[in-house]
N, C-alpha and C positions, 0 to 999 in steps of 0.2 A: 504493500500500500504506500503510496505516494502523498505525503502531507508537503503543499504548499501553504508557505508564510508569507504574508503580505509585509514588505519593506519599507517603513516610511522612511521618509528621506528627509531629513531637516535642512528647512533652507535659514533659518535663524534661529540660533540658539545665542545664551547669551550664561555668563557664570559669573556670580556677585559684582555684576555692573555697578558703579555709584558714580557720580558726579559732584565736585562741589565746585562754590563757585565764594570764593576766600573763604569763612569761616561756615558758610550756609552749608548742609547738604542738601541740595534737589532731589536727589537719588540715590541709595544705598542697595548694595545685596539683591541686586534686581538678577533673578536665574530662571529663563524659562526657554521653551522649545516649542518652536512652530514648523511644521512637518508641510511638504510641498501639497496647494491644491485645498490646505484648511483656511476658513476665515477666524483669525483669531482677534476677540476681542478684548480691549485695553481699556480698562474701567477703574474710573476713580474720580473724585472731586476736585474743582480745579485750586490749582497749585500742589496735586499730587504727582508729577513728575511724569504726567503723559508728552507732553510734550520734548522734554528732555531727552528724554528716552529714543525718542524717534528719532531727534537732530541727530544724539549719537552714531545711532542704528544706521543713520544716511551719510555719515562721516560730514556732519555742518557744525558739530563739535565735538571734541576727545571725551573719553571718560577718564575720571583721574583715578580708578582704582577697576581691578575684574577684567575681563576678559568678552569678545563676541563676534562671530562672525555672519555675513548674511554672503548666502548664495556661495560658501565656500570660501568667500572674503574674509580677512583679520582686520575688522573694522581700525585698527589702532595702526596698521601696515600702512604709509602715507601712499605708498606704490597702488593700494587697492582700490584708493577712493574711487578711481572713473571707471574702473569695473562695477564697482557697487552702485554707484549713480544710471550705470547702461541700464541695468536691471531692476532698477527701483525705481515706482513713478511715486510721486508721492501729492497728496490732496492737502492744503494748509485751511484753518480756521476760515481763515479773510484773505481770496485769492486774489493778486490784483493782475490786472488784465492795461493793454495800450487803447486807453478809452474811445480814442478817436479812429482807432484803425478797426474793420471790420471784422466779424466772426472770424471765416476763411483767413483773413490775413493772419490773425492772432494766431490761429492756430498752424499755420503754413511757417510763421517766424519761431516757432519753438520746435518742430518739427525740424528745422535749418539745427537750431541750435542742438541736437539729438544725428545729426546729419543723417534724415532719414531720405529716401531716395523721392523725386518729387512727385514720383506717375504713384509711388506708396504711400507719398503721402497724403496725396490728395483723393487714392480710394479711401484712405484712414477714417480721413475726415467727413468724408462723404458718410461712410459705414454708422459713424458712432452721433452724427449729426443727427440721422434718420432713426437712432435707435432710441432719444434720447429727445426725440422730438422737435429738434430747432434749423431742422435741416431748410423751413422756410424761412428762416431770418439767417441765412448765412452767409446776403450779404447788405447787412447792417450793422450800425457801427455800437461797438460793445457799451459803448457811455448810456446809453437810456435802458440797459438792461436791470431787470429785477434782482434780488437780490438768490433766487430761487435760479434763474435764468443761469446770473452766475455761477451758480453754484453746480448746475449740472455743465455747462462749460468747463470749471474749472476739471471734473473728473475728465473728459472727454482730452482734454489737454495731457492730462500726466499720463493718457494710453497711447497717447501719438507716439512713442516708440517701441511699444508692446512689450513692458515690461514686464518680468516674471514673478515680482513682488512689488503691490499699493500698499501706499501707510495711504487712510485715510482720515481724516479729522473732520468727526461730526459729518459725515456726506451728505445726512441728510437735513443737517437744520436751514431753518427759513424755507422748507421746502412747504406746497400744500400738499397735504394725502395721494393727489393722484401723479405729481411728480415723485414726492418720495419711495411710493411703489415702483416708478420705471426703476429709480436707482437701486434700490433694493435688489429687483429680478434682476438687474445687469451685475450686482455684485456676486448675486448667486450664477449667473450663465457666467460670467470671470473665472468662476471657481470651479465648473463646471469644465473650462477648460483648461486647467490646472494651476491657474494662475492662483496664489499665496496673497489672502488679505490682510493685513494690519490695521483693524478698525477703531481707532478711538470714536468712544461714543460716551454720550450721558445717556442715552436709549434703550432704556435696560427692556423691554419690548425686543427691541431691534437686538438686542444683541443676544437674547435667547431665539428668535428667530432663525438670526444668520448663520450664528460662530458655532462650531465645530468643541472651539474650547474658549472659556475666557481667566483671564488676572484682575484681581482686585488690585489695585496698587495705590497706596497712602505714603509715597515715599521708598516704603519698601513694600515686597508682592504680600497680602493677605493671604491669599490662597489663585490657586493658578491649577485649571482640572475643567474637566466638564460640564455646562450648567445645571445637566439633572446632578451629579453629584457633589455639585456647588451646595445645593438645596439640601442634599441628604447629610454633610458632612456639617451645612451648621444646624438645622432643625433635629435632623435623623428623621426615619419613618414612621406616620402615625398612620392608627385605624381610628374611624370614627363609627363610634356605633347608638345608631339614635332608638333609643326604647320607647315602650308606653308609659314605663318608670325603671329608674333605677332602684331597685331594692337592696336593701343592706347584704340578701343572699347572692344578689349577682355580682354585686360588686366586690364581694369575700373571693366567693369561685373566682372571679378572672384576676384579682390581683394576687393572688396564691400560685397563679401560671409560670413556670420556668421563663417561659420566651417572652412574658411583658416584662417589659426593663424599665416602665413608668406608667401609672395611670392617674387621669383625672378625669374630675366627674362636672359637668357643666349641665344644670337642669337635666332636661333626657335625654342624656348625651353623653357617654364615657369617650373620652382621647386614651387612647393605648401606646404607646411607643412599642416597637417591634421592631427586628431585622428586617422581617423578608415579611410584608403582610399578607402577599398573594400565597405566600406557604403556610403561613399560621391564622389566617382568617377563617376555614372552614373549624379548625379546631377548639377557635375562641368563641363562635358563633354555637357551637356545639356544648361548650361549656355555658353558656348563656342560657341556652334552652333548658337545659338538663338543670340548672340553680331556679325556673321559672321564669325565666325573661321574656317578655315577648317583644319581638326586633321590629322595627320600621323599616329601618333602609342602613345599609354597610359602606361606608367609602375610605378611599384615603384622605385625608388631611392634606389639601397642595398652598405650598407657599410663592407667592412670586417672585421674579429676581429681585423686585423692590424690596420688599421683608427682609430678605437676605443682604440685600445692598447695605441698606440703612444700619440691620445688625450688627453687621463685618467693621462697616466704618465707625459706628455708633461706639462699640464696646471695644475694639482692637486697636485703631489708630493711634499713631503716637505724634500732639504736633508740639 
């Protein structure tokens, strides 16, 4: 028998990153890995070191302590920096643009500065114009655009040389709902085609949505791992189980259980903490009956990234 292993391939890793800036730290002990083709998102409040982070990450400043490479690059190698720039497009908060010169020109003059070939560049632009909706305004001049307008321009701009890793910041604010879906679907069809997202967001929607994996980061990383197991690692697993009552017998029987590891009782309604509830639900619900209980309805207890957010930053942050 033949067992194939799927090989992830880290295009950015990084090992107790930190930056200061004279006595300040910005960023300390920053260690995480982003695997080729994930969107991974970058989460935290501002003046917790997202942005630092990424200047690094794109060699626009050194780190003063740690180690990191993207795309095979040793960010701190001065030799690497215009390898890691080819490969990396990158989206800023507040993009600014040559007001007076048109879509197409704007986009044709960084295209130049990428030294992309011009029959490519101009399918480029053509491609992500129409995908992105602005393809009728492209050739008018960027100064009366929204700030929304901007903003999906600005993406459209750091893909003009099809690079194989986006840091992107906030993609989607000042967007309305039905732009920030295009960008949304275009980060997922990016990803789709194995291209490596770098998302800072305050979007915690968006960024259970998108990301693959996300980092809490306050400075230094909270936690860095999957967003269902973002949830399970600060909450842990409950069951909820809603009765006609809770009686003193039901609530003897199940908290006498090996595998409840917490319970409480809210009106008619016991919260269970549990490992694995889809393994131990039939057993708890069986102990319920068997004490007299009579059950309403069974579920888990879901937390959102916000609960989780706020807790992370709330109780762990150091400023």
């Amino acid at each position: 028998m033949v067992i194939a292993y799927h090989l992830v391939v880290m295009v950015i890793e990084t090992s107790s990153l930190g930056r200061q800036f004279g006595k300040f730290t910005a960023v300390e002990d920053i260690s995480i890995s982003v695997g080729k083709g994930e969107v991974f998102g970058f989460l935290g409040p501002n003046g917790a070191g997202k942005t630092t982070t990424v200047r690094m990450l794109t060699c626009l400043i050194s780190p003063t302590s740690g180690s990191a490479s993207v795309c095979g690059f040793d960010i701190k190698d001065k030799k690497s920096a215009a390898s890691i720039r080819r490969k990396t497009g990158i989206l800023t908060e507040s993009p600014g643009f040559y007001e007076t010169l048109t879509v197409r020109k704007n986009l044709r003059f960084f295209a130049d500065l990428y030294h992309v070939d011009g029959k490519k560049a101009n399918e480029t632009i053509e491609q992500y114009l129409r995908l992105f909706g602005l393809y009728d305004k492209r050739d008018q001049v960027v100064g009366g655009f929204s700030k929304g307008m901007r903003q999906k321009l600005a993406l459209i701009r750091c893909l003009m040389h099809e690079p194989e890793v986006l840091f992107l910041d906030e993609p989607t604010a000042g967007l309305d709902p039905e732009s920030a879906r295009v960008v949304r679907d275009a980060i997922l069809s990016l990803k789709k085609e194995g291209r490596t997202i770098f998302l800072c967001t305050h979007n915690l929607d968006e960024a259970e949505r998108l990301c693959d994996k996300v980092a809490i980061i306050n400075r230094r990383i909270l936690y860095a791992g999957s967003p269902g197991s973002l949830k399970d690692s600060v909450y842990g697993r409950k069951l909820v189980v809603r009765l006609e009552a809770v009686s003193p017998s039901v609530y003897k029987a199940v908290s006498h259980m090996p595998v409840v590891e917490a319970i409480e009782k809210k009106d008619d309604r016991i919260i269970l903490q549990v490992d694995d509830p889809e393994r131990h639900s039939p057993d708890i619900v069986d102990a319920i009956i068997r004490a007299g209980g009579r059950i309403r309805s069974v579920g888990e207890l879901r937390h959102s990234m916000e609960d989780v957010y706020i807790k992370l930053i709330g109780d762990r942050c150091e400023l």
